[in-house]
N, C-alpha and C positions, 0 to 999 in steps of 0.2 A: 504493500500500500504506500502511496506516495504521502507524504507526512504532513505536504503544506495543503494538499488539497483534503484531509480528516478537517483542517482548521485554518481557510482561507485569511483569517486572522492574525496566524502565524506571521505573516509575509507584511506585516505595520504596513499595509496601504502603497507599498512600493513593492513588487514583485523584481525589476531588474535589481534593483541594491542591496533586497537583503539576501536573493539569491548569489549574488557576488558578493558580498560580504561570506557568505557559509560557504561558497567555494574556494574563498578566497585562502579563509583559514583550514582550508584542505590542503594547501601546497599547491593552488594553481595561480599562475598570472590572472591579476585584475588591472584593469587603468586604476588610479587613484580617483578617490570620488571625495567631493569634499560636502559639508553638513549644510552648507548655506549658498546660495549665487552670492551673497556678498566675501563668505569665505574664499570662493571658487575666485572671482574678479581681484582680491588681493595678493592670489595665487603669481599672481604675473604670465601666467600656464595659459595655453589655447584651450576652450571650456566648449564642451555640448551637453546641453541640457534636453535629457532623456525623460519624456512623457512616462508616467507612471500612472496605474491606475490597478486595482484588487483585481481586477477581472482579465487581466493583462496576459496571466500565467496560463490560462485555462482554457482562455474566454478568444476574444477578436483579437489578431494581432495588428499594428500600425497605424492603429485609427483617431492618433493623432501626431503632429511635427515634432521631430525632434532636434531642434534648428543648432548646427554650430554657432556658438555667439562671439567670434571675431574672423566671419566669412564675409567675403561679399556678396556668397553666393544667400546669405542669410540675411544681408545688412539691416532688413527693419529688425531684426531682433541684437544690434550690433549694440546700441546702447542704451537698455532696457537694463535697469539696474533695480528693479522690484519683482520679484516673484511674484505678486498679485499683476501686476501689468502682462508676465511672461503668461500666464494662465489668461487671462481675459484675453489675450491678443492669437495664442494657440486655440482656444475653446472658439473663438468668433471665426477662424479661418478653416474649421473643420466641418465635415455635412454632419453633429451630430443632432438630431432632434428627438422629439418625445416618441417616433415608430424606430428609429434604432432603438431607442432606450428598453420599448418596451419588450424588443426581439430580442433584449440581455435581457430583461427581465428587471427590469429598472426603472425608478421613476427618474423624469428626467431633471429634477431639479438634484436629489441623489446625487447623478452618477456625474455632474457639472460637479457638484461638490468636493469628491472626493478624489478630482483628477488632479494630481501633483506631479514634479519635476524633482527628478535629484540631477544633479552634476556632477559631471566626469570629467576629469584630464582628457584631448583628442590628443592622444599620440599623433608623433609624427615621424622619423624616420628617413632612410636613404630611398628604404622601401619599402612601403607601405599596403597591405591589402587586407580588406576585407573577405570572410570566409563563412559558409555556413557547412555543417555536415550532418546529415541525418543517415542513420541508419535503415537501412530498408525493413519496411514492415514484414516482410516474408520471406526474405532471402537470408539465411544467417552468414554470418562475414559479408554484408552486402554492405556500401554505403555511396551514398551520392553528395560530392562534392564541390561547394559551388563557390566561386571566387573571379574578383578584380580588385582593380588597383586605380592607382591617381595618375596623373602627371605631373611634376614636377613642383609646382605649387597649389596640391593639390585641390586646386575649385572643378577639375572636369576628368570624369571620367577616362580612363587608357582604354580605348577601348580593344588595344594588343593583348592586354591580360586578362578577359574576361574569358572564362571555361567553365564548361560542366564537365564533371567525371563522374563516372562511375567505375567502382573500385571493388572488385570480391578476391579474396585470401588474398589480398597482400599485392593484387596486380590489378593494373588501369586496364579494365573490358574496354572503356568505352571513353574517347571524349570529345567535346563539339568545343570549338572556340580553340583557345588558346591559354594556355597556363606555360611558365618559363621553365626549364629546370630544374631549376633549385628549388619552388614552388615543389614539383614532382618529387626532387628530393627528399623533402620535409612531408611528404604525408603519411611514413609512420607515426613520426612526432603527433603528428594532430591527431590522427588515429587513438594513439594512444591517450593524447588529454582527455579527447571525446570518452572514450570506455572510462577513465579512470572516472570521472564527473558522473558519467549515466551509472556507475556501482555505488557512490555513495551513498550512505546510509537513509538521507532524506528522501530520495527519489526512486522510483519503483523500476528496479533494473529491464526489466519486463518491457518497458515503453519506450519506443524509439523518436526522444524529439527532438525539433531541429537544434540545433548551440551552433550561436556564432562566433567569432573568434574576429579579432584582429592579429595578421601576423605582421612586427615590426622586426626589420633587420635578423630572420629567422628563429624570432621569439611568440608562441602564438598567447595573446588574451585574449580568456574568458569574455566575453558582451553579453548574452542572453540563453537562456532557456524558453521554446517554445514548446506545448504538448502537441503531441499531433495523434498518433494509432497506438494502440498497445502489439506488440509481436503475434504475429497469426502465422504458422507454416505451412503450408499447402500439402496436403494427406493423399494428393494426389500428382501427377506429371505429364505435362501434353508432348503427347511423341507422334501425333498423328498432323495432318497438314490441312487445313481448312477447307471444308465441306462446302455444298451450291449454297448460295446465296453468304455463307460467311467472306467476314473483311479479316486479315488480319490484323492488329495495329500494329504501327513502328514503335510504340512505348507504351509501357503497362507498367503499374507499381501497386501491388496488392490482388488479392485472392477472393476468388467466389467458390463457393460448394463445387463438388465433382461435379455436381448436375446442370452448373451455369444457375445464371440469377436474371431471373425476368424483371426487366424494368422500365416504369415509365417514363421518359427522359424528357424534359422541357427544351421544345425548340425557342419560343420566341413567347410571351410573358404579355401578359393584358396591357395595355396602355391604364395606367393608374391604375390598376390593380397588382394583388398577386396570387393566392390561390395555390401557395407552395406546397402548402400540407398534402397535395394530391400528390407530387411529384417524388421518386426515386433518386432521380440524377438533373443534371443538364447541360447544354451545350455551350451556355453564359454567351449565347451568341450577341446579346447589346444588353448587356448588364454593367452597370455600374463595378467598380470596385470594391467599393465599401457592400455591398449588397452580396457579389461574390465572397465575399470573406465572411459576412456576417453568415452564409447556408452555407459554408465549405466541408465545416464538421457534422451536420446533420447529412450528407447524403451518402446512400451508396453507392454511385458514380458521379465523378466528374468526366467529363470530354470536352477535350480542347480540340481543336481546326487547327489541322494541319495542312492550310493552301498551300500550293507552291512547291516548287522542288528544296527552297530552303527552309521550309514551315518545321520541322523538327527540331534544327536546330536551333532555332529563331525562338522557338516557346523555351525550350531547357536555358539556352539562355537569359532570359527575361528573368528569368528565379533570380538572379543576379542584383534584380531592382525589383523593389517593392516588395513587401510582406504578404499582401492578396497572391500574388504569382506562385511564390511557393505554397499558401496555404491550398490553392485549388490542386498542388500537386501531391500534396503527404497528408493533409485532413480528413479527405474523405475515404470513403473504406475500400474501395478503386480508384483510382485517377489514369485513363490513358488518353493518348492522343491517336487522335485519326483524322482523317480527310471526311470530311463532310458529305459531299458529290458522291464517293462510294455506297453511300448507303439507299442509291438508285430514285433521287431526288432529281426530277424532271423541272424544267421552270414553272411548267402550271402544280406541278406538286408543293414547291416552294413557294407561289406567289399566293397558294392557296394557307399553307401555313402560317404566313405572313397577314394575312388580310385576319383572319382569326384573332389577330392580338389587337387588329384596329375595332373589331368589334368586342373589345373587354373579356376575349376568351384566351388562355393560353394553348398554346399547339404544340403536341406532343411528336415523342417516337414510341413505339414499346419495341425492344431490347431487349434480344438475350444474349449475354454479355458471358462467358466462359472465360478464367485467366488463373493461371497456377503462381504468377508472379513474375515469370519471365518469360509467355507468352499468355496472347489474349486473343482470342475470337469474338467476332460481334454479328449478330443477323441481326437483321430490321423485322418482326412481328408485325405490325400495325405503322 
């Protein structure tokens, strides 16, 4: 049993600090974090103040800024020297209103309240990258990891350094983008922070969530813990080759029964409505972000669109940016990617789907969806 979710109380209102605080005092690298913004601003130190919120740990990740405050890339928060200003001016620039709140389960005056900021030292470095790694939910020694880096001072993205990998016993199967050697070098190292952190006695070894990591000059720290699946292994193994009417997908993470799992898949979503409770999965074909994040963990598939000959690559990458991107890909209890068009969508089939959502009805797929964790089958039913 995970220790902070028996007593979400545990975690005083800050899920990133006091988790890095308790890793910290396990022998792992943390940035330094200081108790106040005016502590932080006497620091003389480059400061980013990290949105906090109870529901952080568990709950929606990224749903609100957490602005470097001596960027330019951040400047209205450059000289903001009240923590009440830093909140009013994050809470005013965020979509949250009283239907997210109540989709947490919150009132919205609450969950405005309780939103806080700690502060961290932003490292900085010769060389600098940010890092996440999650363990695969079904594959054991499986892990997918994801990383870039800056340039030079760092306000913009390299976009040289950005890679997905994926990594089983100790070797790179797979990777899209680009990561440097030394980068490849080091990913025992991280390997090993990862496990050491997921055995700890707080957290329930059982669960594979994402940790991010900054690695500075081939040092990696600790940033966050996100929950995402608990471990499920596949009691079964597809050795057979896709049957009429199935798709294979180019990427699958997570397991369904030997018998496949019928599902109802949301193509395209009521104009001001939603009607989600009906639905299994979906294809987030024009969904908001914050919306995909907020149903990522209730479903049992996600499916991304994979246009294009570089559509593969192009989503694994994106995990890279934003917190919704990887949530649609490790929260739900399937996540693959497919092409769209394969699943024998004509234009009047499509226009027909489409026109449904102008008349306040959402339009479906039903899906039987077959995946042992490293291959996946899909037919269209309905």
């Amino acid at each position: 049993m995970d220790y902070y979710l028996e007593d979400i109380a545990r975690l005083e209102g800050q899920p990133k600090r006091a988790i890095a605080d308790y890793v910290e005092q396990n022998g792992i690298l943390v940035p330094r974090r200081f108790g106040s913004l005016k502590e932080a601003r006497e620091s003389g130190l480059p400061i980013i103040a990290r949105s906090e919120h109870p529901q952080d740990y568990a709950g929606a990740s990224g749903i609100l800024k957490s602005p470097w405050l001596d960027n330019e890339i951040c400047k209205d928060y450059k000289n903001l020297q009240s923590e009440e200003e830093l909140k009013a001016k994050a809470l005013a620039e965020s979509n949250i209103d009283r239907d997210f709140c109540e989709f947490l389960g919150y009132d919205e005056e609450k969950f405005r309240q309780d939103v806080s900021f700690s502060f961290w030292e932003l490292l900085h470095g010769c060389a600098r990258y940010n890092r996440a790694v999650v363990a695969d939910s079904a594959i054991e020694g499986r892990y997918h990891i994801i990383s870039y880096g800056y340039n030079k001072d760092f306000s913009k993205t390299n976009w040289e350094t950005v890679s997905y990998i994926i990594a089983e016993a100790g070797s790179i199967l797979k990777e899209y983008g680009q990561s440097s050697e030394e980068l490849k070098a080091g990913l025992p190292a991280l390997l090993e922070t990862y496990e050491k952190i997921r055995h700890l006695g707080r957290f329930d070894a059982n669960h594979c969530p994402i940790m991010e990591f900054q690695t500075v000059d081939d040092r990696n720290y600790f940033l966050q813990y996100h929950r995402t699946r608990d471990f499920d292994p596949a009691s079964f193994v597809l050795e057979r080759g896709p049957v009429e009417r199935e798709v294979e997908a180019p990427f699958v993470r997570g397991i369904t029964p030997p018998e496949g799992m019928k599902c109802k898949v949301t193509v395209h979503y009521a104009k001001g409505g939603d009607g989600t409770e009906e639905e299994d999965g979906s294809w987030d074909l024009d969904c908001s972000r914050l919306f995909s994040e907020l149903r990522a963990r209730k479903r049992k598939v996600q499916i991304t669109d994979a246009q294009g000959r570089s559509g593969l690559s192009s989503i694994l990458l994106q995990t890279c940016f934003g917190h919704d991107n990887r949530s649609m890909l490790f929260k739900p209890q399937v996540s693959l990617i497919a092409k769209f068009d394969d699943f024998f969508i004509s234009q009047e089939d499509s226009d027909r789907l489409r026109e449904m959502s102008k008349r306040g009805q959402n339009s479906y797929m039903v899906l039987d969806i077959l995946s042992d964790g490293r291959r996946c089958f899909v037919k269209r039913l309905e």
